[in-house]
Structures are given as structure tokens and as C-alpha cells.
N, C-alpha and C positions, 0 to 999 in steps of 0.2 A: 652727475651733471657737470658739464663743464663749464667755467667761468674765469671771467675777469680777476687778475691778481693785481692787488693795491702794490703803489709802489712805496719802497721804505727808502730807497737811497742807497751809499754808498758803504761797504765794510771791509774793515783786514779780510783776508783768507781764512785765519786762524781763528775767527769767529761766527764761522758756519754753522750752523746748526740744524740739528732736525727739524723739517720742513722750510728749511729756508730753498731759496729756488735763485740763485747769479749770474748771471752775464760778464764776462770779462774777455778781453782780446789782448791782441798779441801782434806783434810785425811781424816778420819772415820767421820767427823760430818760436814755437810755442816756451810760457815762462816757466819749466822743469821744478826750479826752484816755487812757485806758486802750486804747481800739482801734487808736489812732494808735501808740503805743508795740509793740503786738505785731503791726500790720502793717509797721511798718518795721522792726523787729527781723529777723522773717523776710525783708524783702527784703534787709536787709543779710547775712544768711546764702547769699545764694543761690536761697532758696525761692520758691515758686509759692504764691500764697496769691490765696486768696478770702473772698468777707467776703459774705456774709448777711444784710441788716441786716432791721430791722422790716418787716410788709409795708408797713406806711401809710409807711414812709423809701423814696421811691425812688432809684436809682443817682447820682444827682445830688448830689441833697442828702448823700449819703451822703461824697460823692467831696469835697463843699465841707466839711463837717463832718472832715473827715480831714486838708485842705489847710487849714482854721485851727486844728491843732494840728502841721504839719510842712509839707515841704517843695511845690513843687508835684507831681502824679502825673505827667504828661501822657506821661512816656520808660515809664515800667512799666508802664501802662494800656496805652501804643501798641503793645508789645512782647509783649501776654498776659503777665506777669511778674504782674499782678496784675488779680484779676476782682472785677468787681460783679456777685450772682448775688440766687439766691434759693431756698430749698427744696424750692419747688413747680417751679422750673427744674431744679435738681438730677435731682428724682427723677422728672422725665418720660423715657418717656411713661407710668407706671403712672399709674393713679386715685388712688392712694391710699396713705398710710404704712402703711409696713411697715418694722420696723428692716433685714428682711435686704436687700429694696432700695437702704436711705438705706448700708448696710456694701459693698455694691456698689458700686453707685455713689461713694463714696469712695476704694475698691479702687480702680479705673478713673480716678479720677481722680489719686489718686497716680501710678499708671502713667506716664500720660498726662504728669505734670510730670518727671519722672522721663527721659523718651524725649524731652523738649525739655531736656535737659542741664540742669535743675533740680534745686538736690541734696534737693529732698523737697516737700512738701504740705501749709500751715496753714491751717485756715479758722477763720473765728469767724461764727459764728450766735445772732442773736438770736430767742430762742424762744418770740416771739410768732406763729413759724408755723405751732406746735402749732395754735390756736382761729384761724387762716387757710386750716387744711387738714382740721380738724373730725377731727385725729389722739386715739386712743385716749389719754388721760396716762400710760396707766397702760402702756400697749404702749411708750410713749416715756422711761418710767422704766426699762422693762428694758431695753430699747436701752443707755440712755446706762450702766448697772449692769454691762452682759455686752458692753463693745466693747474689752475688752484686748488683743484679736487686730489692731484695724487700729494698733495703735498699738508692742506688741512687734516684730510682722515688718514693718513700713514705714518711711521715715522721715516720719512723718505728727505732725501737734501738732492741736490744737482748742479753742478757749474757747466754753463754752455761755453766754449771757448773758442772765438770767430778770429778767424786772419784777415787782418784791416787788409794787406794786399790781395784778397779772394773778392770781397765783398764792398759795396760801392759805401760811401760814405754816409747816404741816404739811408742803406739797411740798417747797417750798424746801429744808427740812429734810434732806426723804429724799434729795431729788436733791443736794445738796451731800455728803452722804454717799456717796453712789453715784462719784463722782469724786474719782481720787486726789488731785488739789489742789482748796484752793479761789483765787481771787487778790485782794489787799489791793483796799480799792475803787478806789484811784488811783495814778498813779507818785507818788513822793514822800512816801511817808508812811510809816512807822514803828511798826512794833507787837512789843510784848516779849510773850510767854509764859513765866510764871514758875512751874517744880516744883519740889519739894524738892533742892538745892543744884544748880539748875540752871537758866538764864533764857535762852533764845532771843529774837533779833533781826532781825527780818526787816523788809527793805526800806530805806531810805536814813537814812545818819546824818552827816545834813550839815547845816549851822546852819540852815537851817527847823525841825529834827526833834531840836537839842542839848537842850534845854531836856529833851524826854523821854528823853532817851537818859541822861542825866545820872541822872534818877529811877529809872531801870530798873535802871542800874548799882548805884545806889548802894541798892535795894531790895535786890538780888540779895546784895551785898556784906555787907550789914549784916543778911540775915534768916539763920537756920539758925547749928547750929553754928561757931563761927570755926574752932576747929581741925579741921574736915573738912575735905572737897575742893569746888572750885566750876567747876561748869563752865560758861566764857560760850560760847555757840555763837552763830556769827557766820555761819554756812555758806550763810544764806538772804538777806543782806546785799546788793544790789544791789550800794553806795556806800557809802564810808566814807572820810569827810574825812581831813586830820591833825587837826585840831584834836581830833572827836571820838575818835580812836585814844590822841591825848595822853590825851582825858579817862580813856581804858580804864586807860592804864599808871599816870598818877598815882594812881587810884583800888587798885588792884592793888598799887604800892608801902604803901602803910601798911595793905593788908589782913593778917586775923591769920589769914586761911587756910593750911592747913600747903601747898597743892597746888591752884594755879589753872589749869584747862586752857581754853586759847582753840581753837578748833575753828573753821575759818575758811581761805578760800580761799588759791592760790595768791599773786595781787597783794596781798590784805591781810597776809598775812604778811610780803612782803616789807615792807610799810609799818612794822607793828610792829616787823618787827628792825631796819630804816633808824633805829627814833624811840628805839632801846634797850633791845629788852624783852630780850635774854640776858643783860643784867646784873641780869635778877630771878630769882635760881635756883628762887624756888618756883612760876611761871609757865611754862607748855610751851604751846609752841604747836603743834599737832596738823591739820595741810594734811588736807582734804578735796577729795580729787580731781575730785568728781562736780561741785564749786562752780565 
């Protein structure tokens, strides 16, 4: 049955996972550097992934564009570990889109990696094959809104990838809603989300990214009441230098917070309690398992 997928927000590339399901765009040139990251991610998992690119990108180009931002392909290509497809390959032989075909056809292909000792299925499609297949928008909005089923019972992932100059600013809208994440535009960049006594961190805080990370902290630190609680969540963090972790604790030592909880992966905590954070009693750090 097909249904509604809850929305989670916003994550690195680099922290895709099985059954996760993303929305991310692009301006005039799709982000190479972003697709490289989440197709070798999943080959390092194991997986069987296929990539989709633009129609007017053919396999080539696509294959070159992937090999200058990572290693060569030539052993995963040779091996089917990884495909160059295309939509209108996918969903042959029908005429024409239909989500319960293109959820079929997915089915089938999970299987299919699954039964070659693959431990799952990612593909990322660029969804310039909507107006290459003269697909319904709006048929392909419900698709992407009601496909929680291939992604709960598989171990199946997917990045939809839209051209903000194809598509009206209203779409993008809807369809980035419609998917439980959306993902940052590139590896390596860094974006806080600041609510009342609370500032998330998402994506890498390594000296490209100190300088923001610094301001985020120190926004977070210094806005809202001091004597409440403050929570920094870290959960969505690719990467987290020392340097930048120093900057958390020292920042944390002369705060007037009565109760600051760090919410934040297994390896980042260890780094935090390596760099001293149990000798600040009014700091807890609070391991998220899912990270």
C-alpha cells in the first residue's frame, strides 16, 4: 500500500541511508561533487546503485563527471555493482509513466540486487525525465508523496535531483515537502537551525566551516534565557574536527546555562569526553543511536 512519508528534515549527502528517501536541487549544472559522495557511500556499504542522470547527460559523461570527483569506476561498472541507466530504461517496456510501474519496477529491482548478494538498492535520478517522457507533474508528485512502502520494507535509499531553472518555484516547494529529507547542496558545508533554546548542526565542522560554526555556537549560547536549558544537537553532523569540538567545550565552560545537552553521535562523543567535557557537570551528552 502506498502512503504518506513523515517528514525528517534536512541531512549531509554522506549520511544517506537505507531507506532514507531526499530531495535536493541544483541550478544550471547538476552538483557532481554531491552524486559522487552518495554513489560511493552506497558502494562502500555493499549496495547496488544506479544513477539516472539527465536525458541530454549521456552514460559517459556521466561516468567522467563521477571519476573527477572520486576514484576510477572500471571494477564496479565491470561487476554490475554499479549502473548507468535511465527512466525511460527503467520503466520499459510500458509507454508511459505511471508511479505504480516506476514502484514496481523499483520492487524488482531491489530484488534483483538483493539475489546478487547486495545488501540493498540506491538510485539517484535526475528529474529532468519528467518533460523527456511528457510524465503527468502532478501524477509524479503523488508518486514521489505516497512511496513509503518501497523504502520501510526494502533496504532501498533514492535522491530526486530537480533543476530550480526547469521547475517553478511553487513545485520545488511542494516536492521538497513531499520527501522526508531534503540534502545540503554539497559535501562540506555547514548549516545551523536556530529555535528557542535549541540550535542544530548539520553537515561538516571542520576549518572550511569554523568560522560559521563558531557564530552559530556562539548565537545559540548567548540568545534566550541563560539560566534555561540549551540544547546543541549535533545528530545530523557528518564531521567534527577537534578543533571545532574544543570550540563547543570552551564555549560551554563560561556559559550561564544551568543545563546544556549535546545530542550527538556515537564517535562524536567519544571525541568530546577524550577533549574533557565530564568535567563540566552542567553539560550531558545524550548518544543518538540512529547517528
Amino acid at each position: 500500500m502506498a502512503g504518506e512519508q513523515r517528514r525528517h528534515g534536512t541531512l549531509p549527502v554522506q549520511r544517506m541511508r537505507s531507506g532514507d528517501h531526499a530531495f535536493c536541487r541544483y541550478a544550471a549544472r547538476p552538483a557532481w561533487d554531491l552524486v559522487a559522495a552518495y554513489v560511493w557511500r552506497g558502494l562502500e556499504r555493499g549496495e547496488r546503485v544506479l544513477v539516472c542522470p539527465a536525458p541530454q547527460t549521456g552514460p559517459d559523461e556521466a561516468r567522467t563527471r563521477l571519476e573527477e570527483n572520486g576514484p576510477s569506476l572500471d571494477l564496479v561498472c565491470a561487476r554490475g555493482q554499479l549502473e548507468f541507466s535511465s527512466m525511460r530504461r527503467l520503466l520499459h517496456p510500458a509507454p508511459r509513466f505511471t508511479a505504480a510501474r516506476q514502484w514496481q519496477r523499483i520492487q524488482e529491482e531491489t530484488e534483483r540486487a538483493l539475489a546478487h548478494r547486495y545488501s540493498g538498492l540506491r538510485t539517484f535520478s535526475d528529474m529532468h525525465w519528467i518533460a523527456d517522457l511528457g510524465a503527468d507533474l502532478e501524477e509524479v508528485l503523488a508518486g514521489e508523496a505516497n512511496a513509503a512502502h518501497l523504502f520501510t520494507a526494502r533496504p532501498y535509499s533514492e535522491v530526486c535531483a530537480y533543476d530550480s531553472g526547469a521547475f517553478e518555484p511553487a513545485v520545488l516547494d511542494a516536492v521538497r515537502a513531499a520527501h522526508p529529507h531534503d540534502l545540503l547542496e554539497a559535501p562540506g558545508m555547514l548549516r545551523a537551525l536556530h529555535t528557542a533554546g535549541r540550535v542544530r548542526l548539520i553537515g561538516d565542522a571542520d576549518l572550511a566551516t569554523r568560522g560559521d560554526w563558531l557564530a552559530s555556537l556562539r548565537e545559540a549560547f548567548t540568545g534566550g534565557p541563560p539560566e534555561g536549558r540549551l540544547v546543541v544537537d549535533l545528530s545530523r553532523l557528518y564531521f567534527l574536527s577537534v578543533g571545532c569540538a574544543s570550540d563547543l567545550l570552551n564555549l560551554a565552560t563560561d556559559a550561564r546555562h544551568k543545563r546544556i545537552e549535546v545530542r550527538l553521535g556515537r564517535h562524536q562523543a567519544t571525541l568530546l569526553a577524550r577533549l574533557g567535557s565530564h568535567y563540566l557537570r552542567h553539560v550531558t551528552l545524550i548518544e543518538d543511536r540512529d547517528s
